[in-house]
N, C-alpha and C positions, 0 to 999 in steps of 0.2 A: 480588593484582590479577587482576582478568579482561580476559581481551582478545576483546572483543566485535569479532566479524565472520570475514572468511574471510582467510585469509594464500596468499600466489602460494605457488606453485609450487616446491620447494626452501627456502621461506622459514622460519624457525624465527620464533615467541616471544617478545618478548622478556622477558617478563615470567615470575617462578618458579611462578606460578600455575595458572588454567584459560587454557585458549583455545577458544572456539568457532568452528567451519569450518564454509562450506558444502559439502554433499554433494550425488553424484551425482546427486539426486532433483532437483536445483533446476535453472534452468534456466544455460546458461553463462553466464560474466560479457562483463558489458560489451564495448567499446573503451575507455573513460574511465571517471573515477570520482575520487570523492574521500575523502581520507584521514583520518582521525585528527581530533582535534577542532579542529586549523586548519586544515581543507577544502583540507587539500595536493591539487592536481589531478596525476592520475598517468594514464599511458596503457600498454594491456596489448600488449606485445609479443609475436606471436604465433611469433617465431622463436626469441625465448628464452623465453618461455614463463613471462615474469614482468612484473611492474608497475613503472614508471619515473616519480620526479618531472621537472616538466616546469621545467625552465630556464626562467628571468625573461626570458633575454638576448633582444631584441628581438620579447618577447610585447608586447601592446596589447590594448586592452579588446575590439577586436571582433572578436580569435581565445576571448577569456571569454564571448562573446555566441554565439559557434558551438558551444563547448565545451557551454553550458546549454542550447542547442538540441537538442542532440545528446545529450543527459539526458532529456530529454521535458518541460522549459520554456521551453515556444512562445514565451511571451510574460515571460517573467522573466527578470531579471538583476538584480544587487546589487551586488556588487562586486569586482574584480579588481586584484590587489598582488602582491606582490613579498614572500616573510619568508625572513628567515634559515634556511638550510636545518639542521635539527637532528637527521636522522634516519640522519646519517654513510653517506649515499648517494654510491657508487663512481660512477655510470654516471646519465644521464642523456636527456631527449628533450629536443632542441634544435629551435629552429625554424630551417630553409633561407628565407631570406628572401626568395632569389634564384628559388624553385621559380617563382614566377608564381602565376595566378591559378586554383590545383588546388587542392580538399580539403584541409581542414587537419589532415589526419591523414596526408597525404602527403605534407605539409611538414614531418614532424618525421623528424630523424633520433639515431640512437646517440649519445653523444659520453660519455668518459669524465671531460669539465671541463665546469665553467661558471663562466664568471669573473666576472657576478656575486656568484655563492657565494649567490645569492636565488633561492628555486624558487615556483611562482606560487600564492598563494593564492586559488582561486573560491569564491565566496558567490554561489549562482543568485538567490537568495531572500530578504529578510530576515525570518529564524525564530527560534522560539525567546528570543525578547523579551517581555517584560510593563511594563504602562505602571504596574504597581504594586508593592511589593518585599517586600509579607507574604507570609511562607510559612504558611501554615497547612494511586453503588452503597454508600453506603459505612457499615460497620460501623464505630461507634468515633471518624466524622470530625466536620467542623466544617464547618458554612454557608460556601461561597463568597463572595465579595464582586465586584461589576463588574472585570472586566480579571485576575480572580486567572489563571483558565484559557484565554484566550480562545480555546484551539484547539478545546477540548471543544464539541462539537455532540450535540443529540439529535436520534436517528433515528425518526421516527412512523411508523408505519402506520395509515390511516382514522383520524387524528387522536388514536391512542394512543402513548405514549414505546414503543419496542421497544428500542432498542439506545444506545450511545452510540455515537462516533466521533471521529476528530483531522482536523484542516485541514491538509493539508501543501502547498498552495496554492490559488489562489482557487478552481479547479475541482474538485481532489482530495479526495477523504475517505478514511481509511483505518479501516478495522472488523475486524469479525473473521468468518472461512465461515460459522460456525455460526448467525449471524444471519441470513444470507442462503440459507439449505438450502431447499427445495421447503417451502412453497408458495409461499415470502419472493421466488424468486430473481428475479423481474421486477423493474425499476427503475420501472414505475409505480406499485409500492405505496408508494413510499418516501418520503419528503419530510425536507429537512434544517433544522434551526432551529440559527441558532448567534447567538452573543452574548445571550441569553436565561437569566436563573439561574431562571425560576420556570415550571413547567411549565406552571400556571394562567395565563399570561401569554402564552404562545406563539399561542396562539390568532387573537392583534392583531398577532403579529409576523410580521416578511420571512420566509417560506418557498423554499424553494428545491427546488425538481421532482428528484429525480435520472434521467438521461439512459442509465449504464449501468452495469449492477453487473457486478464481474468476481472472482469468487472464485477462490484458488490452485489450480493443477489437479491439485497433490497433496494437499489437502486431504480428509484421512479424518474420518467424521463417526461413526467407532465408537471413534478413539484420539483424534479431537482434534488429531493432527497435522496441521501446517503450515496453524493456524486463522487465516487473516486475508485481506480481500477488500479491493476497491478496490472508489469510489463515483464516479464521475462524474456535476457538476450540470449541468444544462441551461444555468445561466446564471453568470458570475462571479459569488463572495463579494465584496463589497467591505469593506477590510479599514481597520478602525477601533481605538480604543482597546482596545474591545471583544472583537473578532475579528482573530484574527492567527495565522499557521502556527504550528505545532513542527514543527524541526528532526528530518529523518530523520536515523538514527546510521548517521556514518561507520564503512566497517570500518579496526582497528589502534586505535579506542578503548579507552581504559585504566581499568575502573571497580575500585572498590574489591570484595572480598567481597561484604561486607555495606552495600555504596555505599546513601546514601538516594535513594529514590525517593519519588512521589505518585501517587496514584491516585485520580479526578474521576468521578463520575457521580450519576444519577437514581435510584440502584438502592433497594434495600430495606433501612433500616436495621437490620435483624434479620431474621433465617432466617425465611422464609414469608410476611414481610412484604410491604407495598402499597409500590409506587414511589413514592419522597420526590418532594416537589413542589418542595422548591429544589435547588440543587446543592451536590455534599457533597464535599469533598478532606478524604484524612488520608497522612500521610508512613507508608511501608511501606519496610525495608530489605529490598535482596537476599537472597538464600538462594543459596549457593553449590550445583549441578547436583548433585554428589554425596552431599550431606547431605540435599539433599529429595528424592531417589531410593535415600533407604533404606528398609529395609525398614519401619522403625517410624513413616515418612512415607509417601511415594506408591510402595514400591516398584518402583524401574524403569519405572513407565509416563510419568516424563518424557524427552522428546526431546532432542536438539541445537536442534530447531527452537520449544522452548521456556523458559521461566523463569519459577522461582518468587520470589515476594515476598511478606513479611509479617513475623508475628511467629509463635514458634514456641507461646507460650503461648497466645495465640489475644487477643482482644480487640478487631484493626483488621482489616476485609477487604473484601472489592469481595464484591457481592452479587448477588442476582438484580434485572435491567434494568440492570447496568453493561458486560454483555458489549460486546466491541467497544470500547471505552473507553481513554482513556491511561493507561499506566503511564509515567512523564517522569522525568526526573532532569535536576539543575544542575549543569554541566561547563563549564571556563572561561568562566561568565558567560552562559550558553546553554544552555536547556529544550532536552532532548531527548528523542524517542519510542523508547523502548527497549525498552516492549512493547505489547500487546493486551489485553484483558482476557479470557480464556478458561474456564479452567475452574476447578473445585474442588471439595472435600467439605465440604459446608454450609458455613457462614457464620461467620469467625469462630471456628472450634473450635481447639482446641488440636491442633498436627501436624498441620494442615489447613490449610496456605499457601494463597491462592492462585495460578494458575497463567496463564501470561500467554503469547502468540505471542510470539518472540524477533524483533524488526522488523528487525535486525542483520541477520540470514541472508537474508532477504526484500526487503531495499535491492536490489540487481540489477534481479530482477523488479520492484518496483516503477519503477521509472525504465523498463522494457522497456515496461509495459500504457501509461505517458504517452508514452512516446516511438510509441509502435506508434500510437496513437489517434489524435494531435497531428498526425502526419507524412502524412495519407491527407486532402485537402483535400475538405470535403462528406460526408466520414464522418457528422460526429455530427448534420448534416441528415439523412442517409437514416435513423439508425439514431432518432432524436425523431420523423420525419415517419410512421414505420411503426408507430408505436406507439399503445395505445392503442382500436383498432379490435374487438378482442373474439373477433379471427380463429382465434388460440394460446391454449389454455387455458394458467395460469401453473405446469401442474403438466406441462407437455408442452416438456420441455425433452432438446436435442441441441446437440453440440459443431458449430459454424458456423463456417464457412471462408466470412473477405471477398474476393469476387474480381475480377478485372478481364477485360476482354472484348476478344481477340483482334479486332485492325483487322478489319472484314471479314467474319468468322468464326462469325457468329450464325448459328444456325438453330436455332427453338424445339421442332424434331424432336429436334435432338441432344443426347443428354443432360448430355454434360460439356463444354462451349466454351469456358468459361473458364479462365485461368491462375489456382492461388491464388497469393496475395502472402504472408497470413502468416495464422495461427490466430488466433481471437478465440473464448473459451469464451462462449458467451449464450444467451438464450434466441432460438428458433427463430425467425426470421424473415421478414417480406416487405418487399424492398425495392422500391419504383417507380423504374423505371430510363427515364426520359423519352427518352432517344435512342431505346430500344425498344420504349416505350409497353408494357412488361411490367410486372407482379409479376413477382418473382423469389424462389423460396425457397430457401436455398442451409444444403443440410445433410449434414455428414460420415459416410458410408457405407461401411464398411470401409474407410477410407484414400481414398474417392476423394469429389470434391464430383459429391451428383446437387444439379441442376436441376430445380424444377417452374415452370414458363412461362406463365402466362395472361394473354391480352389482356385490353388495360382497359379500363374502361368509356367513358362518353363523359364521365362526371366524374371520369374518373382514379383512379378504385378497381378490384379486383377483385373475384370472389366469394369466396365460404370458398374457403380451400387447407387443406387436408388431409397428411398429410404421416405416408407409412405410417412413420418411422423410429419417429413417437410415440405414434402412436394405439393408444391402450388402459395407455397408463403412470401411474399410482399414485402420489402423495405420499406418503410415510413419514416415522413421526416418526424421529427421529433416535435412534440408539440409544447409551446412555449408557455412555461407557467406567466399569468398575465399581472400585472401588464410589463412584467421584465421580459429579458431577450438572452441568451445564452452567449459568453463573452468567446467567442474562437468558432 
């Protein structure tokens, strides 16, 4: 067995198998979270320095509707129960009933019992469902059918397939860095089509703007490491037979070895081929971390932060245009996103897996960029309304700090007035800030946020800004960890 995700602190294993953890490189976890494939809700203790299921006893749906808030699902909620507790847990988080009307993370306290013996099961979402029950990029696979995949989306630029991607709710998309590297990394090139199996058809279909891309920010484009980005759309998916999430994978999940998985896209049915025009799924098994980092495989250049899948004779594999893509697996009754579609050595070859972002290690972060976006009311106004103007070339990109403006405090002499709130990696910006009647470019400068300030006009524009962090910076293609080749 493999135990996909990260374990607290002191915590062992339970299984004779792999485990994969997150490392230092990531960013910390959570407050909350959820476990194992019955979305146990656990909270991290920061005294003891480990994670606690939370007691049933006098929880209620709208401490589960704070819990998914506090996830970065503003607007989602599924379902909240009560299951038999199976994980022979000593110690628990109890709710104080009595605290009053404080934070419900200050409601909970220690307790070594819980006498319903029920610890709470949250479902923010419902994922990981298909309205049809055949199993059936892709080398080796089989024509999709309406509802097989519905999470699978493809990603255009100027109206060609680039990448694929997964729904992991109405607004979310999840891909992979490498589709979004310089010149890609603006979210106006992008446009999403999802519930569509034929490319030649997309053309008449719902299109969906994306609003911002946010790639991992340890994401290495020479190894390939820590390959997978977030997509924000401008506007909700609505979600049909059709179209519907997967399931992000809890950590403390239990997969087999060689667990079966699938893998869905537009890609090339053969090495150097043209993107297929319908959609293609073939089942691929795991490949246990050790055996595809041998020498006679990928030698050591796969990570923690990723996983291989295929067959080792070669015949099924994700291709070029499936990068970004699902890798999914069926676990108590629930599709889950287990990987990315990343990289590989041609297509198909024998000892030539391919190789996938491990989304496992990456849940944290992702619940951080929805919860961080979600939680700043008018954000994703400023960040749509700034867009688009022609101001930032898409190859003149700096790390951006969103900030808020000291009561009072302004003066468009002064360089830094702002307090930051939190990091957002994007492309360089100009925000119109109307209490100001400014643009505002706000860009990370050894550690400090400068300010560049210009009055607006009388139609509420600026002129060009400029912005010495970027001026004179270069797109480069991306260089290819050797001797593999990036699948899309």
């Amino acid at each position: 067995m493999v135990c996909m995700g990260s374990v607290g602190v002191g915590q062992q294993s339970e299984d004779t198998g792999l485990e994969l953890r997150t490392h230092g490189a990531f960013l910390s976890p959570s407050t909350v979270r959820l476990y194992g494939q019955s979305f146990i809700l656990q909270v991290y203790s920061s005294q003891r320095k480990a994670w606690y299921p939370v007691c049933q006893d006098d929880w209620s749906e709208s401490y589960g509707r704070a819990a998914c808030k506090d996830m970065g699902y503003k607007n989602n909620f599924y379902s909240s129960q009560g299951i038999p507790d199976q994980s022979g847990a000593t110690s628990f988080m109890k709710l104080n009933v009595s605290a009053g009307n404080v934070d419900l993370y200050k409601k909970l306290y220690h307790s070594d019992s819980c006498s319903s013996r029920m610890v709470v099961s949250l479902r923010c979402i419902e994922c990981g469902v298909r309205s049809v029950k055949r199993q059936s990029r892709i080398v080796g696979g089989l024509n999709a059918s309406p509802g097989d995949w519905p999470w699978q989306v493809s990603l255009h630029v100027q109206g060609v397939h680039v990448c694929g991607g997964s729904i992991i709710t109405p607004e979310w998309i999840v891909t992979a860095a490498h589709c979004v590297e310089e010149p890609l990394s603006s979210p106006r090139y992008w446009t999403a089509f999802a519930g569509i199996l034929r490319q030649s058809l997309m053309f008449y279909g719902s299109r969906h703007q994306v609003e911002k891309v946010i790639s991992h920010p340890n994401y290495d484009s020479k190894t390939k490491n820590n390959d997978i980005a977030l997509m924000k759309l401008q506007t909700p998916l609505a979600f049909n037979d059709l179209v519907k999430p997967v399931c992000l994978p809890n950590p403390g999940m239990m997969l087999d070895l060689d667990q079966e998985c699938w893998i869905s896209g537009w890609g090339a049915t053969y090495e150097k081929g043209k993107t297929s025009d319908v959609l293609n799924a073939a089942m691929v098994p795991l490949i246990e971390p050790s055996k595809c980092n041998s020498k006679y495989i990928y030698n050591n250049l796969i990570t923690p932060a990723m996983i291989c899948a295929g067959f080792l004779q070669g015949s099924v594999d994700s291709c070029q245009g499936d990068s970004g893509g699902p890798l999914v697996t069926l676990k108590n009754g629930i599709w889950w996103l287990i990987g990315d579609t990343s990289w590989g050595s041609g297509c198909a070859k024998a000892l030539r897996p391919g190789v996938y972002g491990n989304v496992t290690v990456f849940t944290d972060w992702i619940y951080q960029q929805m919860r961080v976006i979600s939680s700043i009311p008018g954000l994703s106004m400023f960040l749509s309304s700034s867009r688009g103007s022609g101001r930032i070339a898409p190859w003149q990109k700096a790390d951006t700090f969103m900030t808020q403006a000291s009561p009072g405090s302004f003066h468009p002499s002064v360089p830094d007035p702002f307090t930051p709130l939190f990091p957002i990696p994007m492309i360089s910006q100009s925000l119109y800030m109307p209490t100001l009647g400014l643009w505002c470019l706000y860009n990370l400068e050894g550690g400090s946020v400068n300010l560049t300030g210009l009055p607006a006009s009388a139609d509420g524009r600026a002129g060009l800004i400029e912005s010495p962090l970027v001026q004179g910076q270069q797109s480069q293609a991306p260089t290819q960890p050797s001797p593999t080749h990036i699948l899309g």
